[in-house]
Each structure stands twice: as C-alpha cells, then as structure tokens.
C-alpha positions as CSV (number, residue, x, y, z in Angstrom):
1,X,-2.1,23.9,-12.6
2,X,-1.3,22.6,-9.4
3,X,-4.3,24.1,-7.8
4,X,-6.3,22.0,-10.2
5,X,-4.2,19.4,-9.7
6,X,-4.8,19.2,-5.6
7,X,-8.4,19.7,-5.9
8,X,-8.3,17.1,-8.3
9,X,-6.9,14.7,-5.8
10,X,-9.6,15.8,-3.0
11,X,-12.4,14.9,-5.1
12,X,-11.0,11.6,-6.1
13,X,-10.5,11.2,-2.4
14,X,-14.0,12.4,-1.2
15,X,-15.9,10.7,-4.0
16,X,-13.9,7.8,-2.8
17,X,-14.7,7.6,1.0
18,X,-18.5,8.5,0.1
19,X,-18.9,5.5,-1.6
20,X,-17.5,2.8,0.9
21,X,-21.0,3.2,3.3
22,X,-20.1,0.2,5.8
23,X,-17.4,-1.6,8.0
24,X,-17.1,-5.5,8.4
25,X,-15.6,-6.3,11.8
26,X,-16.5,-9.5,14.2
27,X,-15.0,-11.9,16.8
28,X,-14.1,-15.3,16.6
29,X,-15.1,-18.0,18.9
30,X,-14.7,-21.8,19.6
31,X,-17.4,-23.8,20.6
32,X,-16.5,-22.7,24.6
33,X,-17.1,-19.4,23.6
34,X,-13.0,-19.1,24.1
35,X,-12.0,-16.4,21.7
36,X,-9.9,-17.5,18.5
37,X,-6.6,-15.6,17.7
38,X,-4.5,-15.9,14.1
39,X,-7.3,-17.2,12.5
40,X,-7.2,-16.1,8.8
41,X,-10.2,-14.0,7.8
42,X,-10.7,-12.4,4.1
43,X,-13.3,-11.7,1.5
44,X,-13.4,-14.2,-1.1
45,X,-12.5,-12.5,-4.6
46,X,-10.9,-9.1,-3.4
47,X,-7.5,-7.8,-1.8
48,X,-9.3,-8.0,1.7
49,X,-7.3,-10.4,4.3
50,X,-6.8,-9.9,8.0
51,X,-6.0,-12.6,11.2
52,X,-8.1,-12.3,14.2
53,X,-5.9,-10.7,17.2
54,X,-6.1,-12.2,21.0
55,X,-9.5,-11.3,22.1
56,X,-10.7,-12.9,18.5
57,X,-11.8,-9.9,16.9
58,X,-10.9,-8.5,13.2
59,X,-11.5,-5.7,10.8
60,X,-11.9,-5.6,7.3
61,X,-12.0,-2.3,6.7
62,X,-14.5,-0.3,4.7
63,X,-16.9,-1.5,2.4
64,X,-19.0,0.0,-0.7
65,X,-22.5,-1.0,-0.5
66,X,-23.2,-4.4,-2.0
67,X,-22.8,-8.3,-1.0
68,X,-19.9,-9.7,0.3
69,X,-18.6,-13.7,1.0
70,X,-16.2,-13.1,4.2
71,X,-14.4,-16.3,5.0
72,X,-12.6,-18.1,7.6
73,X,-9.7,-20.7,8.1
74,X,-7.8,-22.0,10.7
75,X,-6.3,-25.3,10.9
76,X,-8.4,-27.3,13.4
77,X,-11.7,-26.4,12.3
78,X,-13.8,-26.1,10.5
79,X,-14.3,-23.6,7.2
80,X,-16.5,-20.8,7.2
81,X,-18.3,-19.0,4.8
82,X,-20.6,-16.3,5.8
83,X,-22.7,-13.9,3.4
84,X,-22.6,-10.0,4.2
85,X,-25.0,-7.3,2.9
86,X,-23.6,-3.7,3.5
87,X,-25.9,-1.1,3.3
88,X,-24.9,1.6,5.7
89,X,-22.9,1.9,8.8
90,X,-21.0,-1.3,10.9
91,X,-21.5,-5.2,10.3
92,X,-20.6,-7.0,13.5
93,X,-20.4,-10.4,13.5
94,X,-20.2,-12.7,16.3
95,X,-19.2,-15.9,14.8
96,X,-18.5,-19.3,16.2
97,X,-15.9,-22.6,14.7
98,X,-16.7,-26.0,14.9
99,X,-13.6,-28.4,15.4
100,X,-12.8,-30.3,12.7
101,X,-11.6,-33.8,12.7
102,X,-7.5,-33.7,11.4
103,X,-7.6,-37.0,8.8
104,X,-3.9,-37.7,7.6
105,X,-4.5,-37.9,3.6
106,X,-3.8,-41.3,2.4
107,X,0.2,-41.2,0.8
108,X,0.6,-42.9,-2.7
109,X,3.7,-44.3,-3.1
110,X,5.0,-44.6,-7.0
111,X,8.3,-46.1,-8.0
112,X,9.1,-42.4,-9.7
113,X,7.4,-39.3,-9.9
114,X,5.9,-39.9,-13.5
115,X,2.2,-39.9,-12.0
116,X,2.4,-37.8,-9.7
117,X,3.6,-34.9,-12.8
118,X,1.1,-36.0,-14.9
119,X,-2.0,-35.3,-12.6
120,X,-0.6,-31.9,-11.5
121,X,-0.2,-30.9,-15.0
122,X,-3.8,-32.0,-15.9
123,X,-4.8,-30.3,-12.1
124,X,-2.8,-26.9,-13.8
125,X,-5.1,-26.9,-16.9
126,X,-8.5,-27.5,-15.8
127,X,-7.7,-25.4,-12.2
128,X,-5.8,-22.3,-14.1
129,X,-7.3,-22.7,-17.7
130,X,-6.3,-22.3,-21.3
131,X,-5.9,-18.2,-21.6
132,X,-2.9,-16.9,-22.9
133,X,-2.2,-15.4,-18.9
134,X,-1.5,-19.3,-18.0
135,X,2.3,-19.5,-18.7
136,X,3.0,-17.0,-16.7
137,X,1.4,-18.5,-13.6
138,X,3.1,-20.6,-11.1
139,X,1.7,-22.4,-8.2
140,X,4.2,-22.2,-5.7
141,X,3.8,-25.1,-3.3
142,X,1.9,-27.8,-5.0
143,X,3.3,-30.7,-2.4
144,X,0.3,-29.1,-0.5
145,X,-2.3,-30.8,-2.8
146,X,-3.5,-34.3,-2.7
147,X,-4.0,-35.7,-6.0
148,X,-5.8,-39.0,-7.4
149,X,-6.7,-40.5,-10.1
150,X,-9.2,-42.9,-10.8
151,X,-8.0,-44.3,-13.8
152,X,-10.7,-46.4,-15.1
153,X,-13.6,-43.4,-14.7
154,X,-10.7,-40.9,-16.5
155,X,-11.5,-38.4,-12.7
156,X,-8.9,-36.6,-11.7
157,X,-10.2,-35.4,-7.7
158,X,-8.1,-32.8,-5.4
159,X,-7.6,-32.1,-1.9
160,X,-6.0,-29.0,-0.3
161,X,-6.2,-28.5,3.4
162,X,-4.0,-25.0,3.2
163,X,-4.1,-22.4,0.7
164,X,-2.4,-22.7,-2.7
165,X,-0.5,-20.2,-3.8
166,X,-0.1,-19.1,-7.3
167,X,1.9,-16.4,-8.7
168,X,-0.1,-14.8,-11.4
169,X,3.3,-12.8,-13.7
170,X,0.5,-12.5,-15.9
171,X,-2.0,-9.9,-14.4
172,X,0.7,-9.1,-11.1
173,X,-1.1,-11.0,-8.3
174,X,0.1,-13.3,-6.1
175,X,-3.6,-15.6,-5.4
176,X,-3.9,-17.5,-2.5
177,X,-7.2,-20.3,-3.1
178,X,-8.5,-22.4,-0.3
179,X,-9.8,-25.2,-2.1
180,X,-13.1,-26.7,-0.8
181,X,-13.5,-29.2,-3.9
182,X,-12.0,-30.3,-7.2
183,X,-12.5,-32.8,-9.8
184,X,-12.0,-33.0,-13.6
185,X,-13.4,-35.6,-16.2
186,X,-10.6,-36.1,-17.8
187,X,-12.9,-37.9,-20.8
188,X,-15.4,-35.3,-20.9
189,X,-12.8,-32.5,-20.6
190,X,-15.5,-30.9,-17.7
191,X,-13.8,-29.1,-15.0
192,X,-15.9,-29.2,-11.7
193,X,-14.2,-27.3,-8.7
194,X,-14.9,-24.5,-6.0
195,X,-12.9,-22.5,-3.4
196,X,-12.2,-19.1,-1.8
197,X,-9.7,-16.6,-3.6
198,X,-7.8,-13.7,-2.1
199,X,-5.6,-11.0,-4.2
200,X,-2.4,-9.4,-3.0
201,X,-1.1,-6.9,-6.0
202,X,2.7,-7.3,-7.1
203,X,5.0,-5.0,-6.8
204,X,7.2,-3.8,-10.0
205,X,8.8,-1.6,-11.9
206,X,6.8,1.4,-13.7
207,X,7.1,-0.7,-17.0
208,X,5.9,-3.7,-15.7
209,X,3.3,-1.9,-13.9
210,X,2.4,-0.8,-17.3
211,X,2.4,-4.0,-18.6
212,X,0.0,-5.4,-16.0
213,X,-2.4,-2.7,-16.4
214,X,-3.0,-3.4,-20.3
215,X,-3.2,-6.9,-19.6
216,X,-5.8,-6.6,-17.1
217,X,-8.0,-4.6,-19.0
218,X,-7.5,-7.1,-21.6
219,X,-8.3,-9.6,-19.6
220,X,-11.6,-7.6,-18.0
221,X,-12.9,-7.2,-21.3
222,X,-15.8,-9.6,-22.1
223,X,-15.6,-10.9,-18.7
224,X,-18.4,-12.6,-16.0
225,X,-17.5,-9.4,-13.9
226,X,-17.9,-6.5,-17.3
227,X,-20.7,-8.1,-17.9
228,X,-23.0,-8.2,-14.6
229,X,-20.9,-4.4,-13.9
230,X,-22.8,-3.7,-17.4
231,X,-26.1,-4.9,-16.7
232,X,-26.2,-3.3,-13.4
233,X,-25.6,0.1,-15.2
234,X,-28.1,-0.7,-18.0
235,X,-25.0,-0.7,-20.7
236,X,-24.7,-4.3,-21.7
237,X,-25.2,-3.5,-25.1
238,X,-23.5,-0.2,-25.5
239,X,-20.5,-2.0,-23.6
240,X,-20.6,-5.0,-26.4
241,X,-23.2,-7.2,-24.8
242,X,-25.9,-9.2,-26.9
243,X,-28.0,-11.2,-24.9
244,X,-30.6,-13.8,-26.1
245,X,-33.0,-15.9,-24.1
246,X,-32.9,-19.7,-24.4
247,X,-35.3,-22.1,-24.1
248,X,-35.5,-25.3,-21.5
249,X,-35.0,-27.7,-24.1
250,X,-30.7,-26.8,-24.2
251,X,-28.3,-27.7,-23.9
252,X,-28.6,-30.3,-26.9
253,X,-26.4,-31.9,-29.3
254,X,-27.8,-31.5,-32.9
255,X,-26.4,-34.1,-35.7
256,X,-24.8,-31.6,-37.5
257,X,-22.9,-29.7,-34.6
258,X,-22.0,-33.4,-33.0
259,X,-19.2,-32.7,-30.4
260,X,-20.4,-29.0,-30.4
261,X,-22.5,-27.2,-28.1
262,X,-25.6,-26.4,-29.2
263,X,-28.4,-24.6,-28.1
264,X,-32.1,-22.9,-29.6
265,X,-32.6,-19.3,-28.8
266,X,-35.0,-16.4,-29.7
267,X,-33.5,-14.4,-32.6
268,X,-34.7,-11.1,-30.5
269,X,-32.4,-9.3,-28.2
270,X,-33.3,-9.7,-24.5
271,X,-32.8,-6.3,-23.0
272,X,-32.4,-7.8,-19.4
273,X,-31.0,-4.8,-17.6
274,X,-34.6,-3.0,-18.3
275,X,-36.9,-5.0,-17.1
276,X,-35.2,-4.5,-13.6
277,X,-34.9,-1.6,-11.3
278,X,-32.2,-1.4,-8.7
279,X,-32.9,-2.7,-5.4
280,X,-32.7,0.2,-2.4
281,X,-29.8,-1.9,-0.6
282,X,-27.9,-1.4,-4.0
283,X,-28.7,-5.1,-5.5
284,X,-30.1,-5.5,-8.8
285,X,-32.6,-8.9,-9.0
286,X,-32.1,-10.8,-11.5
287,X,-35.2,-12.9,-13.0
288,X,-33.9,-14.8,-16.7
289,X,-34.2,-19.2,-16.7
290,X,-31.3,-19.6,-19.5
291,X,-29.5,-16.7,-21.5
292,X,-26.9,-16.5,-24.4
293,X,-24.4,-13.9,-24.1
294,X,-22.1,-12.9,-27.3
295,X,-19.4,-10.5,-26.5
296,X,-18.1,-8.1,-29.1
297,X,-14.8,-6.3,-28.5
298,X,-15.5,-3.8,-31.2
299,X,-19.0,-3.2,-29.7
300,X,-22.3,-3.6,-31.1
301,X,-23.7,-2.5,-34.5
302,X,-26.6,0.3,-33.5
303,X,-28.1,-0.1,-37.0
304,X,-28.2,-4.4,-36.3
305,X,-29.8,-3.5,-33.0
306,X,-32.5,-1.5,-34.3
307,X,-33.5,-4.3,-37.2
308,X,-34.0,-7.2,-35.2
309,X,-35.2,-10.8,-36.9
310,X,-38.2,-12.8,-34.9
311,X,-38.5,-16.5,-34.0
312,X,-35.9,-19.2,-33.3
313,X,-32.4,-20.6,-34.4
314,X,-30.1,-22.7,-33.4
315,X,-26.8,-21.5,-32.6
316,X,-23.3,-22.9,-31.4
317,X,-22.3,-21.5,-28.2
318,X,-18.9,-20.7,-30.0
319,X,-15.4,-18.5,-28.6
320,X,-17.1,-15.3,-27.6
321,X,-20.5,-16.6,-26.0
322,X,-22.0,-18.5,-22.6
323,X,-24.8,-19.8,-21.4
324,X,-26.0,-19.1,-18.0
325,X,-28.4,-21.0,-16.3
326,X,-29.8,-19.5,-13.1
327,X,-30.3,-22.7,-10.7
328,X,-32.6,-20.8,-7.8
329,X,-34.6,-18.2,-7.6
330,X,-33.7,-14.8,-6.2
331,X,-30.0,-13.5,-7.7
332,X,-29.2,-10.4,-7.1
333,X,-26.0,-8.2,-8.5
334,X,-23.8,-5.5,-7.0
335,X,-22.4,-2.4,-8.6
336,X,-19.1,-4.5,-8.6
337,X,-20.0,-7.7,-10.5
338,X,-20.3,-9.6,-7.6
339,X,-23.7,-12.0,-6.8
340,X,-25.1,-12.7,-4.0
341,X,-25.6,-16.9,-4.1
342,X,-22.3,-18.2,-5.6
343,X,-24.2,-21.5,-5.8
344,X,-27.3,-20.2,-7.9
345,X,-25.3,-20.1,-11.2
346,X,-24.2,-22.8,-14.1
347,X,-22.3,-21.0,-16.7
348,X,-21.2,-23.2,-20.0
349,X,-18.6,-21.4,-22.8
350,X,-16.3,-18.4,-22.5
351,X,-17.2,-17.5,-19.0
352,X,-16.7,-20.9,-17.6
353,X,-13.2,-21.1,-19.6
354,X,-11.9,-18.1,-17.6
355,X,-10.1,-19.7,-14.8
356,X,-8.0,-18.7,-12.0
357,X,-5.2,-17.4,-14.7
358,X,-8.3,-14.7,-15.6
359,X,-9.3,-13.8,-12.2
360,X,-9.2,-10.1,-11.5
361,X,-10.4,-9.0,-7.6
362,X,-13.7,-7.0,-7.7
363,X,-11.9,-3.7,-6.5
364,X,-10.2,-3.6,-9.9
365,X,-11.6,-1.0,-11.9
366,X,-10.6,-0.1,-15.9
C-alpha cells in the first residue's frame, strides 16, 4: 500500500512538471534604461506575484502552455499590461515604464459620512456582486478608493491608484484588484468596470479547508471559466452546456418581456467545440458572432439532444443563461479557461453577474 501510495505521488508529480512547458522572467527599466527594483509584477487572474529585485529582473515561475496577461505596478508610473504566449522553453522580457504624472484626487468634504457609505455600499454591489459568497467578503482598506457621484446622471465612477484588498471568507482568498476603471449606472443597474486580480490562498483549519473546497466547486460550476475549460475539451454538453446561436438583431426588448432581456435564437444546438481544432501553440480559435449559453447543473438530457426542433424563438436570457458577443475577430482559448484578448468579449446574464465574490484563479482545478 505504501509502494502504491509513493508511486502514486511520483506520477502526480511528473505528470505535473510535464505540463508547465515554459518560464516568464524579464527586467524592468525606466525610460533611462536605469533598472527598476520593488516593482510589483503578477499574472492577472492566478496566484502568480513577484517584485522585481535590484538589477530589475523577476521570475514567475513555470508556466503550462497557453496565454498569459503579466502585469506591472509601481507608484510613479505608469501601468503595464503585457500579453504572453507560452509554448515551450523561456519568455524573456525586456520591458520598459513610462512616468506617470502623480495628480492628488480631488477631496469631497461632507458634513458626515452619510454619502460617502452610501456610494461604497453601491461600489460593494456592483464591484463584488449579488452571489451568496458576497457576505462573506470584506474589502479591507476602502479609504484607498475615490468615489463620486454624479447625482443627476444616477453614475457612480471609481478611482484606485493602489490595490484593493478584499478578503474573500467565502472561497478562502485574500484578492488584491488594481482597478484601471469603474462606473455603475445606478438607473440602469449596468455595472461597467475593469482591473487586474491576483489570488493568495487562506490558510485554515482542515474543516474550513473543507468548507472552501465545496464552495469552490460550487462556485466553478456553470462558470465563464467551466465553460471555455469545456469547449476546449469538446465536453460542453456532456459537462451541462447548451449553446444556441443568436442572431444580430439582439439584444431587444419584446412587449411582452418589457424590462426583461430578450433575445431570438436558432432552436438547434450549436455544437461550437466541433467545428474547431486545437491550435499547435495549445489555443483553440474561436469563430461564433452572438451565442446563448444555458447551464444545467444536473447535466443535459441525451434523449433532448438527439431530438432537436428547427427554426427560431424567442427566449429570455433568464438565471442560468448568457449571451456572449465576440467584439473582434480572432479569440482564442487555453486549456485553462483563460482568452487571449480580455477586450474582445461582451458577456450579458449569469456570466456577467459573477463578480469578484465568484472569482476563482485559473490554477484552481475541481
């Protein structure tokens, strides 16, 4: 038993070091060419995070194959964002930070705190969502945002020039989210905001450990990230994916569904994931318009799927669905979930209502 046991453990650990093929390391430089040290370097969306030591240079570590956002921050100048393709082998990157201009943000002065409350609890729901995970997050120093709202539009807009740090009790991450742009129609209840994210696991006891792990599987389930790791292993559907194309005349407000979304799609399944072939660099193109996507935790019906109707229908985009739109041309998917132009997506319904409270880092596995 323990022979079995050990040679258990060395294929874990061989199958595990086979599949990280690359290393991202670099040096950081000012305009001069003077190298940069302590500047914060990390992947956006994983555990990855390192500061660049005197000579400028970092490591990141190893790498599976696939595409990778690597960012940079350092108070003075300018952000970074730089997209990585690992194939095989080292990445090394020589890059360079522009100075940025330090503007003092403006200071509102209110005769109490009553304001001030009330946009940071509007900022928590639009910026950490609605999910069940929320009241068990915490942002722990919210005197570093800038918040203001312009009443008469109903826009709440936020600034950040550091990292926000939330405590996620939920899933057992501490997040830390450099905030590039926030805003929130307060009216329209539409949520509009982008950033960088880095994960650094909890520690706890073997029952909370326990605890976390069912809730992030939970959580996982039905996701953005289950369901591009499904399509990239051609088993959206056996995994509980339905997908539907939609047409360009969505989204649309019918009278019927008025204050609903509502949108027309072809009653026949859209088996996406085989009408693509892996890419040799490990990417999977990507070449819908618009898409529904229903998620079914019990899975789908085989029987259903083999009796399909024809034609259109209109359908609200209801608790379990989304819509995604794909902007520009070209997006291509890793083995982890990730995609390669963060900017080449619009996603409307349960996707989009996963917020930071739901944000799992792409080295989680089930």
């Amino acid at each position: 038993m323990v022979w079995l046991f050990v040679m258990l453990l060395m294929f874990i650990a061989g199958n595990t070091v086979a599949q990280e093929t690359g290393v991202i390391e670099g040096r950081l430089v000012n305009k001069d060419g003077r190298p940069l040290e302590a500047a914060t370097v990390f992947i956006a969306g994983m555990t990855k995070k390192t500061l660049s030591d005197s000579d400028g240079k970092f490591n990141l570590g190893r790498f599976v194959a696939g595409t990778y956002q690597l960012s940079v921050s350092m108070l003075g100048y300018e952000k970074l964002k730089y997209d990585v393709l690992i194939t095989d082998g080292t990445v090394f990157l020589n890059l360079k930070l522009n100075p940025q201009d330090i503007l003092l943000n403006e200071v509102a002065i209110f005769a109490n705190s009553t304001q001030r409350k009330k946009n940071l609890e509007l900022f928590k729901k639009a910026f950490l969502g609605s999910s069940g995970n929320v009241g068990k997050c915490r942002i722990l120093n919210p005197e570093v945002l800038s918040l203001k709202m312009d009443r008469e539009r109903g826009l709440l807009t936020a600034d950040c020039d550091d990292f926000l740090i939330i405590e996620n009790m939920a899933l057992g991450y501490k997040v830390s989210y450099l905030l590039n742009s926030f805003s929130y129609d307060t009216k329209k209840d539409i949520a509009l905001y982008n950033g960088d994210i880095v994960f650094e696991e909890l520690s706890g006891i073997a029952g909370q450990l326990k605890i976390w792990k069912q809730a992030r599987l939970k959580t996982y389930r039905g996701s953005l990230m289950h369901f591009f790791r499904s399509v990239y292993r051609k088993e959206a559907a056996a995994e509980g994916f339905e997908i539907h194309q939609a047409f360009e005349d969505v989204p649309k407000f019918s009278g019927w569904g008025f204050g609903k979304y509502v949108v027309e799609i072809d009653r026949q399944q859209l088996e996406l994931e085989e009408k693509n072939a892996p890419h040799p660099q490990g990417l999977l193109p990507l070449h819908f318009v618009k898409i529904l996507v229903r998620f079914y935790s019990e899975g789908l019906n085989q029987k259903a799927r083999m009796i399909q109707p024809t034609g259109r229908e209109e359908t609200i985009v209801g608790e379990g669905s989304s819509v995604i739109y794909l902007l520009k041309k070209g997006l291509k998917i890793d083995a982890k979930g990730d995609f390669s132009d963060h900017q080449s997506l619009f996603i409307h319904g349960a996707f989009a209502r996963q917020r930071l409270a739901d944000q799992l880092p792409y080295e989680y596995m089930p």
